[in-house]
Each structure stands twice: as C-alpha cells, then as structure tokens.
N, CA and C of each residue as an Amber inpcrd file, in Angstrom:
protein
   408
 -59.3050000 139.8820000  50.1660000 -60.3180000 138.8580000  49.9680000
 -60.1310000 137.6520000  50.8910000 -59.8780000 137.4460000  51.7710000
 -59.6030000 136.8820000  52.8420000 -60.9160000 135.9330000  53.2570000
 -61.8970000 136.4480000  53.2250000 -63.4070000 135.6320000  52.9750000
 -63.7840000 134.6310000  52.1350000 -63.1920000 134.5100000  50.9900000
 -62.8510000 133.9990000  49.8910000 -61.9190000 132.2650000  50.6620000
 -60.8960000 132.1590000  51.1580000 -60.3090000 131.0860000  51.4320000
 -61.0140000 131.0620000  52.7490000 -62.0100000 131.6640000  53.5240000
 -62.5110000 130.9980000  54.6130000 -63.5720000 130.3560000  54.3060000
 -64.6290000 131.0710000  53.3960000 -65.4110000 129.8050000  52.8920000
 -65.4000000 128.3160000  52.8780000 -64.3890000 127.8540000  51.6810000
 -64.5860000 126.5600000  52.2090000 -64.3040000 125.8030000  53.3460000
 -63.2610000 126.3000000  54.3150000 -62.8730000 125.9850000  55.4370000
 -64.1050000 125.7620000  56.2890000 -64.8280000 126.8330000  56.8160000
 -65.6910000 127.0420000  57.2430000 -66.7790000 126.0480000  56.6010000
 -67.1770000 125.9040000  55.3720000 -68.3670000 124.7050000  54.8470000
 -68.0590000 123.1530000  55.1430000 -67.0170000 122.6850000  55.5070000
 -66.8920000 121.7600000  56.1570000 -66.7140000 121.3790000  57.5010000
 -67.0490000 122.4730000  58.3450000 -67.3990000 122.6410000  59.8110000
 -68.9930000 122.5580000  60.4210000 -69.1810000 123.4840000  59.0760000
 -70.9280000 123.1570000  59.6880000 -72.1680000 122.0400000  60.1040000
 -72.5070000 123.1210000  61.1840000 -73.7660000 122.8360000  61.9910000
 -74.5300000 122.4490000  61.1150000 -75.5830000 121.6640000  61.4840000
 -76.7240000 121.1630000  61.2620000 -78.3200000 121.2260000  62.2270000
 -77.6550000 122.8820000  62.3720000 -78.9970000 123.1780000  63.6710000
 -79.0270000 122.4730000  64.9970000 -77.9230000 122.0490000  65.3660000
 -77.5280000 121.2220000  66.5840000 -77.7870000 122.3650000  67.9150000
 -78.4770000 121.5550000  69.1290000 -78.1230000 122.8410000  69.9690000
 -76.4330000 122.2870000  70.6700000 -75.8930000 123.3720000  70.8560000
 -74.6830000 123.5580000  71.7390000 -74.9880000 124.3320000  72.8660000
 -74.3150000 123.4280000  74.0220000 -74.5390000 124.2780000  75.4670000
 -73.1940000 124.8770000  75.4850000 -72.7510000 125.9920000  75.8170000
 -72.0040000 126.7250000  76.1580000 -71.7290000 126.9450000  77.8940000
 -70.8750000 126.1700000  78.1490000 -71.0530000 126.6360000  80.3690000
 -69.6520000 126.7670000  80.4660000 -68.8780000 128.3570000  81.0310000
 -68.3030000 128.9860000  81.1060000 -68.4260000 129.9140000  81.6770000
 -67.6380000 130.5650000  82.8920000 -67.7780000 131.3130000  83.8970000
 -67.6100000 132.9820000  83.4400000 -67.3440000 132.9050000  82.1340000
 -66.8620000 134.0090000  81.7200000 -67.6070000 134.6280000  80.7630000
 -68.4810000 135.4180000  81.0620000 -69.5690000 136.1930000  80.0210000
 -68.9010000 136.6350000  78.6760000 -68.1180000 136.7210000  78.6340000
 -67.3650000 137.2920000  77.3470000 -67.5570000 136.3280000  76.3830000
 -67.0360000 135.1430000  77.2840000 -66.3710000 133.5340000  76.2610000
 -67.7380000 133.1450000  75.7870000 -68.7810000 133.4990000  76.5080000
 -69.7980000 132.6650000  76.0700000 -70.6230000 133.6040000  74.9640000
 -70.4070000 134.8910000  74.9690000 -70.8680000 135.7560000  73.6970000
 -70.3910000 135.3870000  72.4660000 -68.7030000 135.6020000  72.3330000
 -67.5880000 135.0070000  71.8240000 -68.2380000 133.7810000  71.1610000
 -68.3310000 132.6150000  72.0350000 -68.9870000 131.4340000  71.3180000
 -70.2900000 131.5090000  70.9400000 -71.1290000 132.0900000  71.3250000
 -72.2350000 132.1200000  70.7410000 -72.5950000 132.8370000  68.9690000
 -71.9510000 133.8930000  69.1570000 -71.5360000 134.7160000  67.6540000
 -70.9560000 133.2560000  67.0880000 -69.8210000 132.5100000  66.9880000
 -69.0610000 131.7480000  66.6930000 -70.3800000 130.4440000  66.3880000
 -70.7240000 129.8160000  67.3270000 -71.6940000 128.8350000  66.6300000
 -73.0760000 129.2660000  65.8060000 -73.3800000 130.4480000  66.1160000
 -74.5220000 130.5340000  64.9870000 -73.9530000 131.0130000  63.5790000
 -72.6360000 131.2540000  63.5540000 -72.2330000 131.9390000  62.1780000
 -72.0890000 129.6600000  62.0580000 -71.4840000 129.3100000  62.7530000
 -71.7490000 127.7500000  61.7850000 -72.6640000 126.8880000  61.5350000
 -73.9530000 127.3680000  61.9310000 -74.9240000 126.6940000  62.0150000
 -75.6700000 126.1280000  63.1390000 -75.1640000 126.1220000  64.2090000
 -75.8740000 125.3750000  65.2980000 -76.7370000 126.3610000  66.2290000
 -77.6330000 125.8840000  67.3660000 -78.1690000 126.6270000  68.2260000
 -77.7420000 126.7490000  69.3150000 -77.1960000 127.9300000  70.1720000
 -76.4010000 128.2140000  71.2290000 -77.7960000 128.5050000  72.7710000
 -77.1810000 127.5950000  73.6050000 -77.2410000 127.8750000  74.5870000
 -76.4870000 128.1490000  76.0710000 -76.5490000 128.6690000  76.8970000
 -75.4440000 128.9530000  77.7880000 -75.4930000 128.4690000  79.0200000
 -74.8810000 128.2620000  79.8400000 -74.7430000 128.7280000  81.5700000
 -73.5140000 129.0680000  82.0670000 -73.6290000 129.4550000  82.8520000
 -72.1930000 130.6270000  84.0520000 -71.8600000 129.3020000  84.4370000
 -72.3100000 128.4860000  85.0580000 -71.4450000 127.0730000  85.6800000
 -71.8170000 126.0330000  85.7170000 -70.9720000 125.6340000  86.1190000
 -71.7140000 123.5570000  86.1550000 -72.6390000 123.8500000  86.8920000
 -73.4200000 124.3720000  88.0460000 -74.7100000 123.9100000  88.6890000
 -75.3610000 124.4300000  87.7820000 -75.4280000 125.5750000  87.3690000
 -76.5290000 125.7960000  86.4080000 -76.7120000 125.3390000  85.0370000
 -75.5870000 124.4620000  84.6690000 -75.7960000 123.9160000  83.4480000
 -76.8040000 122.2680000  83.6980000 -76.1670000 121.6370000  84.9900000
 -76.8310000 120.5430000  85.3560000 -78.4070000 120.8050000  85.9000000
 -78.4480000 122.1030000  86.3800000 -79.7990000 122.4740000  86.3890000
 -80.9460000 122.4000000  85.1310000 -79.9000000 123.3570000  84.1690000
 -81.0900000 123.0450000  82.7080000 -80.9750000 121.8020000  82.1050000
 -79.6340000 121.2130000  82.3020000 -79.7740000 119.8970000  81.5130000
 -80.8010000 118.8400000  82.1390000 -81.1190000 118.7830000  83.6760000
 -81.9410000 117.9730000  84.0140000 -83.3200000 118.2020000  83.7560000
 -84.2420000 118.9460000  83.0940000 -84.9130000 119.0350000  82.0510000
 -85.1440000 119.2140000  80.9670000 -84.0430000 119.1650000  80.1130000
 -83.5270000 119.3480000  78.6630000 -82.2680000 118.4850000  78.4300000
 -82.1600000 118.6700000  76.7970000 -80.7960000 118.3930000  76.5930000
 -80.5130000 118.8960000  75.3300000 -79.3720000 118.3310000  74.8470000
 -78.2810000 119.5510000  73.6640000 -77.2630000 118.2070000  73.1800000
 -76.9040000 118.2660000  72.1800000 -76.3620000 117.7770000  71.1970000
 -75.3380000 117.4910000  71.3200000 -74.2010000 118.9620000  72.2580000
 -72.9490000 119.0130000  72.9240000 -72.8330000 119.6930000  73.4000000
 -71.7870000 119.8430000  74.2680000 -71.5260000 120.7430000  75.6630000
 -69.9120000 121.1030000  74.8390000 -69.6110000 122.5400000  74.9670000
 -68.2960000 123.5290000  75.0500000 -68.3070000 123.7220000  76.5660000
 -67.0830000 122.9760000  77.0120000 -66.7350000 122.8600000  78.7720000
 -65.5010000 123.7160000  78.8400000 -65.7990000 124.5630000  79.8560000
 -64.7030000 124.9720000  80.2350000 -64.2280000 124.3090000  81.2490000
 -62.8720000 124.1520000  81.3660000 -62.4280000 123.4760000  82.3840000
 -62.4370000 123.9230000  83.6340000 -61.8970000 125.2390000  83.4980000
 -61.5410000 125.7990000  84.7260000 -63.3710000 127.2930000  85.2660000
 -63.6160000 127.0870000  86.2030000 -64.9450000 127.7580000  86.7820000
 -64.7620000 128.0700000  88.2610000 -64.8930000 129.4500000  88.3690000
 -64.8720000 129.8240000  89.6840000 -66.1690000 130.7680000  90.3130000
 -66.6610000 130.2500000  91.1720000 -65.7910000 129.6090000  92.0880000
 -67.3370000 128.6110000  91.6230000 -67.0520000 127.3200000  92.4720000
 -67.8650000 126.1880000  92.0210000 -67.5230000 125.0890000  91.1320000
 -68.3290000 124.2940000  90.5930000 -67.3030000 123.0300000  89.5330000
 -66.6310000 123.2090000  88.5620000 -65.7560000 122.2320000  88.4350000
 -64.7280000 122.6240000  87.0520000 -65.5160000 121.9520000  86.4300000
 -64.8230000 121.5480000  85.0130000 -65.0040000 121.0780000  83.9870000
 -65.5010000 119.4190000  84.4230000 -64.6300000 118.7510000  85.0460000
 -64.8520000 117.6850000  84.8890000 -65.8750000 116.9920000  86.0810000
 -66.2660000 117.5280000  87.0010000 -67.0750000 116.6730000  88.1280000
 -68.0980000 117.5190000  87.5410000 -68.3560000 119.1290000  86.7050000
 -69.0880000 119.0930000  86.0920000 -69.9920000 117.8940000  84.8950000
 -69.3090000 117.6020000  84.5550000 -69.3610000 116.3610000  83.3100000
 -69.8010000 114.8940000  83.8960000 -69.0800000 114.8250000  85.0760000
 -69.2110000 113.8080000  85.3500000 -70.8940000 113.5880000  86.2960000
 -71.6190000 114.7900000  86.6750000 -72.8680000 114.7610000  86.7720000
 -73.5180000 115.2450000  85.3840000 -73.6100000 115.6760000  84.6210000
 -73.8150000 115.7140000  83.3750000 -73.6710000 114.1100000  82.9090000
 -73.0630000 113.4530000  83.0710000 -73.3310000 111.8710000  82.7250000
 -74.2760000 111.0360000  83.5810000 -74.6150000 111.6570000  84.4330000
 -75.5010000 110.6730000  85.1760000 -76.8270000 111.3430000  84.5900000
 -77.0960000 112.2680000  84.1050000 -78.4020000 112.7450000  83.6430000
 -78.2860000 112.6650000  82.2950000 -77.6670000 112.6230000  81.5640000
 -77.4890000 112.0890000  80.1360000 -76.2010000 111.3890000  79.7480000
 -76.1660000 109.8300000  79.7270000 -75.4570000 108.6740000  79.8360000
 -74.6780000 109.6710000  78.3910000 -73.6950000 109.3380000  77.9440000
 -73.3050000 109.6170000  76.4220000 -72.9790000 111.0850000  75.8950000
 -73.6220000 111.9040000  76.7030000 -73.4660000 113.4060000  76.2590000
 -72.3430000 113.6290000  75.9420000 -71.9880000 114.0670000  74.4500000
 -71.1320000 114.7740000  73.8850000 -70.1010000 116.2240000  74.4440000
 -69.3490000 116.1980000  74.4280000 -68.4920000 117.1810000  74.8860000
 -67.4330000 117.3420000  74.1630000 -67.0900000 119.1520000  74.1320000
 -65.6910000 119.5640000  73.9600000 -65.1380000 120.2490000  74.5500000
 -64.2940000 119.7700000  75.3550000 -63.3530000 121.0880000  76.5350000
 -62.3840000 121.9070000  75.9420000 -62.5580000 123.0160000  76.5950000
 -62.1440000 124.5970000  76.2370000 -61.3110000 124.6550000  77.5220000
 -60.1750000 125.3890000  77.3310000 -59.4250000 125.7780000  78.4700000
 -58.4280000 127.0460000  77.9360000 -57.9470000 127.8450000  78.6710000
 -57.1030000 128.4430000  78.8270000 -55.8170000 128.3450000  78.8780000
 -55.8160000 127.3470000  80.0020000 -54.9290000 126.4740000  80.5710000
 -54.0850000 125.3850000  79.5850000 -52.7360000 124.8120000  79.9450000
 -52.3410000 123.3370000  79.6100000 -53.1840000 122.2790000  79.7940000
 -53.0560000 121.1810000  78.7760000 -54.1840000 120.1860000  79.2660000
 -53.4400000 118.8230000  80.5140000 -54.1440000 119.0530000  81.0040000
 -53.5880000 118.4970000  82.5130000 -54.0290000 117.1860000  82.7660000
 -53.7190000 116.5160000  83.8630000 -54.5010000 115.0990000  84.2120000
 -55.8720000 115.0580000  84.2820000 -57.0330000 116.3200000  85.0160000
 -58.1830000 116.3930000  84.9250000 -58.7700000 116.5820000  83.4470000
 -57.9560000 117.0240000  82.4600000 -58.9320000 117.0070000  80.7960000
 -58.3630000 115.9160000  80.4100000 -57.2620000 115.0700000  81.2120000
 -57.4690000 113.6900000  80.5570000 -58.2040000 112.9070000  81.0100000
 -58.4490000 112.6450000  82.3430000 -59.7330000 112.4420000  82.9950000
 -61.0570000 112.8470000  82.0340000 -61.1090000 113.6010000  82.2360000
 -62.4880000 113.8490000  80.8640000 -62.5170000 113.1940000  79.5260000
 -61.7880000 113.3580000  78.7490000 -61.5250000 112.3140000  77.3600000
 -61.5650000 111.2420000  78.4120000 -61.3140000 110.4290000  78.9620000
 -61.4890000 108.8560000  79.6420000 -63.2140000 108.9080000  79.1780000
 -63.3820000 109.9990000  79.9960000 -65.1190000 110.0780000  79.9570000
 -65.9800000 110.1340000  78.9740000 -65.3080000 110.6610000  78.0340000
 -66.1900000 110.5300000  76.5010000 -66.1050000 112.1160000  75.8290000
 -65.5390000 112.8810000  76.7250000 -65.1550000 114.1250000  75.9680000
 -64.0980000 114.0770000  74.7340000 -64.1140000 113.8990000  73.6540000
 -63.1690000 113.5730000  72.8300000 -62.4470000 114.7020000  72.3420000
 -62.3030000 116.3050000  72.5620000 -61.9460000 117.0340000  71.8310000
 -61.9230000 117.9130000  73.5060000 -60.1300000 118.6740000  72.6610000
 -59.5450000 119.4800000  73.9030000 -59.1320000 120.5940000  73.0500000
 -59.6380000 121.7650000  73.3010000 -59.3450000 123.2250000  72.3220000
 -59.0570000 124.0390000  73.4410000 -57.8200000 124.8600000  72.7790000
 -56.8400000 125.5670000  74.1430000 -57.9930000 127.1600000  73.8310000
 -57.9950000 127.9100000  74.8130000 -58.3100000 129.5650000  74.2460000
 -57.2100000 130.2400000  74.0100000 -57.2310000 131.3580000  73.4770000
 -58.3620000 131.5480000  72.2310000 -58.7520000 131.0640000  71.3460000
 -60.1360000 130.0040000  70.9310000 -60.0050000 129.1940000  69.9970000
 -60.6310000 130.4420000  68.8600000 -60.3280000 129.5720000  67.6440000
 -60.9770000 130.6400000  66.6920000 -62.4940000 129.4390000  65.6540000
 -62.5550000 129.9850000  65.2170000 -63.8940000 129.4520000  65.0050000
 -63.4700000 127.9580000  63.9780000 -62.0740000 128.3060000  63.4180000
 -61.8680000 127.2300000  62.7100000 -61.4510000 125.7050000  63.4720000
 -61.4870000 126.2230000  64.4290000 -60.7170000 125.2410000  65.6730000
 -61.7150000 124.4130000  66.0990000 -62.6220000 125.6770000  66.9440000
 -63.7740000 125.1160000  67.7260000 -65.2520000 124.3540000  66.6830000
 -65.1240000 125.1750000  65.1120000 -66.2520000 124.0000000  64.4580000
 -65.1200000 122.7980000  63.7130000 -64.2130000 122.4790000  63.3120000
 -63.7210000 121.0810000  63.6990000 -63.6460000 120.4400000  64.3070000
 -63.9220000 120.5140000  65.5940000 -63.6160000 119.8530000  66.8190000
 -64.9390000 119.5950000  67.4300000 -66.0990000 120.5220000  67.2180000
 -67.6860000 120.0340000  67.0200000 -68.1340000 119.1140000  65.8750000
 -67.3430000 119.3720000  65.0090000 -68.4500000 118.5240000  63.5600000
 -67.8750000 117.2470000  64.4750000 -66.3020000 116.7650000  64.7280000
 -65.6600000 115.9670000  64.5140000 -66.1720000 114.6470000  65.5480000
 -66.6250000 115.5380000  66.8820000 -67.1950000 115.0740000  67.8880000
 -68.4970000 114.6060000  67.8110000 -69.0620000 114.9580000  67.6100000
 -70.7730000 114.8010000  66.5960000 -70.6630000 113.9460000  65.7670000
 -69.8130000 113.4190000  64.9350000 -69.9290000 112.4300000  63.8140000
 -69.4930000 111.0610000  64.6980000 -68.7280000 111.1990000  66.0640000
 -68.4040000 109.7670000  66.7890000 -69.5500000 109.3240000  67.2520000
C-alpha cells in the first residue's frame, strides 16, 4: 500500500493548473516531467533548448520554467534565463541538473531562480520545489 503514504505527500505539492515550461535537451526528461506535472496538477509545456524556449516565450508565457542547466549543443541554463528575463522581467524558475551545483546555478538563484533539484528528481522533489517557488 505504498499509495496510501504518497497521498498526502503528494496533496501538498499540488498544481493549480499552472502552465510549466519544461526546456531540456533531452526528450526523455521532458516526457519524464511531463507525466510528473500533470499527475500534480499543472499544464506542461516543452522545448529542446533555450532558443526555442525564448522563441515561444516571446509570444506567450508560463507560470514557471524547469531549466536544465546543462544543453547541447546551444544555451545552458543560465544565459538561457537570462534572455528569458528580458522578455518576462520576474519569470519564475527551477533548475534541474544532473550535474553538481556550480557557480553558473548560483549565478541563476542571484537571478531569481530560487530552487536547484539534482536528477533524477522524483516527483516529490520536483512538486516541492514548484509549489514552493510559486508561492514567492
């Protein structure tokens, strides 16, 4: 019964129909997260990289961004973000990495990314670290 103690865990994570952008170079990660935010409530959207995320964001926008740090080949995480702030002053973020968190994801928290989740995150990780970001 293992479902049973994820319940409440899980009911204090949830979405509120938020969209989430998902931009990650890695088709897997972004399935992965997508299953993962609609089981918490929110609306998933994606892109393969920072140009194409700054592409849709400059006629749209989303609630929060799941950043990966690391993107090949093309922008990382953070000069990603950091044009992502010039088209939406304030945009919410949570960086995802693989990786140790390094001087560039502290560079980012400077920026307003407040939440750093290592991979593999699991869903209990990544919707704490969304509600938590969303409520600042």
């Amino acid at each position: 019964m293992p479902q049973e103690t994820e319940i409440p865990v899980l009911a204090s994570h949830m979405g509120n129909n938020e969209t989430v952008m998902i931009i990650d170079d890695v088709a897997e990660q972004i399935e992965i997260a997508t299953v993962i935010l609609k089981k918490l409530g929110y609306r998933a959207v994606s892109a393969s990289s920072g140009e194409e995320a700054i592409t849709y964001l400059k006629s749209a926008s989303v609630d929060i961004l799941i950043l990966d740090m690391v993107m090949e080949p093309g922008m990382d995480g953070l000069d990603t973000y950091k044009k992502i702030l010039e088209i939406h002053p304030g945009q919410k973020a949570v960086i995802v990495s693989g990786y140790a968190e390094n001087n560039r994801v502290k560079q980012l928290q400077r920026l307003g990314a407040t939440h750093y989740v290592k991979k593999p995150y699991t869903i209990d990780k990544i919707g704490k670290a969304l509600k938590e970001a969303l409520e600042k």
